[in-house]
C-alpha positions in Angstrom: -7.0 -3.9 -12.3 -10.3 -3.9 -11.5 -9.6 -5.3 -8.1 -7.4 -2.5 -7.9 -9.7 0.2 -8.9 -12.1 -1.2 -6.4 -10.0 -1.1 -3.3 -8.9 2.3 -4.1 -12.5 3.7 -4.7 -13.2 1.7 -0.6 -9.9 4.0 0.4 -11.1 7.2 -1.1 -15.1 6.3 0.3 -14.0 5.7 3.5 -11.6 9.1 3.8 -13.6 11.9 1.3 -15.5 13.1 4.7 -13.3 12.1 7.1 -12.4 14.4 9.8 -9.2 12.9 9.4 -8.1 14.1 6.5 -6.7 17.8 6.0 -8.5 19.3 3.1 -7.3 21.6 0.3 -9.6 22.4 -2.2 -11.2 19.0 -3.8 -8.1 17.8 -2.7 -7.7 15.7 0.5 -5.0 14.2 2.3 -5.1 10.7 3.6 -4.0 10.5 7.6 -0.2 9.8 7.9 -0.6 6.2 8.4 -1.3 6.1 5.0 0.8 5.3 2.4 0.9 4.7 -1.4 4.1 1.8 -0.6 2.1 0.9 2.5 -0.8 0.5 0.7 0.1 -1.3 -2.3 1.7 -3.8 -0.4 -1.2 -4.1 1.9 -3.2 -4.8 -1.1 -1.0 -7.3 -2.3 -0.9 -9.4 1.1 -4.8 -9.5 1.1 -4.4 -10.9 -1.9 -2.2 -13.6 -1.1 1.6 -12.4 -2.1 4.0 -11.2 -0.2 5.8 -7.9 -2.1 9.8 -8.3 -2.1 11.7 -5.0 -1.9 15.0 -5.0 -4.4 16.1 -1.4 -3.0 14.4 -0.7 0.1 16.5 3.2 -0.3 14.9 3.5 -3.8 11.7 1.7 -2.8 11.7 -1.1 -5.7 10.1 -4.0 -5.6 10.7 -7.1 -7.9 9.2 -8.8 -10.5 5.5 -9.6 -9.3 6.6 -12.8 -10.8 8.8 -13.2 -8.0 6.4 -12.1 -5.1 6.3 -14.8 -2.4 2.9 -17.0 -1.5 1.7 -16.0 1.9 1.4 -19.5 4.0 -2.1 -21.2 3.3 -2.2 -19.7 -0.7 -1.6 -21.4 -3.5 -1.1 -20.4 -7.4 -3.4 -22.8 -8.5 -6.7 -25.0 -7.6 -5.6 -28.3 -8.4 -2.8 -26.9 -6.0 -5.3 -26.3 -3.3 -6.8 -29.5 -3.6 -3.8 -31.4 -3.5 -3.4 -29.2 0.2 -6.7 -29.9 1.4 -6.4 -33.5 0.8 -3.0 -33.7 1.9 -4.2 -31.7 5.7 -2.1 -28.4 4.7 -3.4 -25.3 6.1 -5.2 -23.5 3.1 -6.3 -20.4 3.0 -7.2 -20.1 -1.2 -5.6 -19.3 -4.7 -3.7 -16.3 -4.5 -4.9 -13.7 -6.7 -3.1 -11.8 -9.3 -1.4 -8.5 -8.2 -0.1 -5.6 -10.5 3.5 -4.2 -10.7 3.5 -1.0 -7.9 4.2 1.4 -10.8 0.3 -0.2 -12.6 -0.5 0.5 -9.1 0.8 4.2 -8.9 -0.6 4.5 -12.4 -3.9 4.0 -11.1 -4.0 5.9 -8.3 -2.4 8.9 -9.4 -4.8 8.9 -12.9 -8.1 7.9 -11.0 -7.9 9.2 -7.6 -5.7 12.7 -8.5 -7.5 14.1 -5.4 -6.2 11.8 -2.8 -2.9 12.8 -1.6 -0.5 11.3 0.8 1.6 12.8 3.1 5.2 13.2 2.5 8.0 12.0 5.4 9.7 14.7 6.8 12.8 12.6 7.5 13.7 9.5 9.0 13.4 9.6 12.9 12.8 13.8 12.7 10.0 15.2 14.0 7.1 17.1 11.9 7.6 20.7 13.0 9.5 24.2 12.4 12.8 25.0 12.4 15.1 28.2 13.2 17.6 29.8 12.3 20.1 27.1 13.6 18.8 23.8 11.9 17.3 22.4 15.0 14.3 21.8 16.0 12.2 24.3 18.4 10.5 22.0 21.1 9.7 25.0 23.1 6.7 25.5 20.5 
């Protein structure tokens, strides 16, 4: 966790002045490329596991017990020994990762002030609407 805590604190560093970010009080919102799910599995990659998604509709991920090794990380030392000496590509010993609701646990209790920014909708665009439902492009 305090890997975690860490790379969240870098995130919130890096954005609490940015011009970037739209601003609401103490509260700020992270650019759109930003994403808590993004994120998280960013974190994990870096980390040397690859997140599997259950329910891409629900967003659910599996068991971090049964997150994949990125190529060139291994679970163990001795593992990455026996890789070295055998000429395998190695990269390290995958480090642990915490379940993505730890992870939203964190972020939401530690870093209340940095927001995200919700999807409109897949494939719409950001903007108004009239009266029918569609969108005004002549805006």
């Amino acid at each position: 966790m305090n890997d975690l805590r860490s790379s969240l604190q870098a995130l919130y560093d890096e954005y609490i002045n940015s011009d970037e970010c739209k601003r609401k009080g103490d509260d700020f919102t992270l650019p759109v490329s930003i994403s808590k799910r993004n994120y998280y599995e960013e974190w994990c990659r870096k980390r040397g596991w690859e997140p599997i998604k259950t329910d891409t509709a629900n967003g659910q991920y599996a068991k971090v017990a049964d997150f994949e090794l990125l190529d060139g990380y291994y679970r163990t030392e001795e593992e990455e020994s026996l890789a070295e000496a055998e000429g395998r590509y190695v990269v390290g010993v995958a480090k642990r990762v915490v379940a993505f609701t730890n992870f939203m646990y964190c972020w939401n209790n530690e870093f209340p002030n940095m927001k995200t920014q919700g999807r409109v909708g897949k494939g719409m665009f950001i903007g108004e609407r009239y009266g029918s439902g569609k969108w005004d492009r002549n805006r």
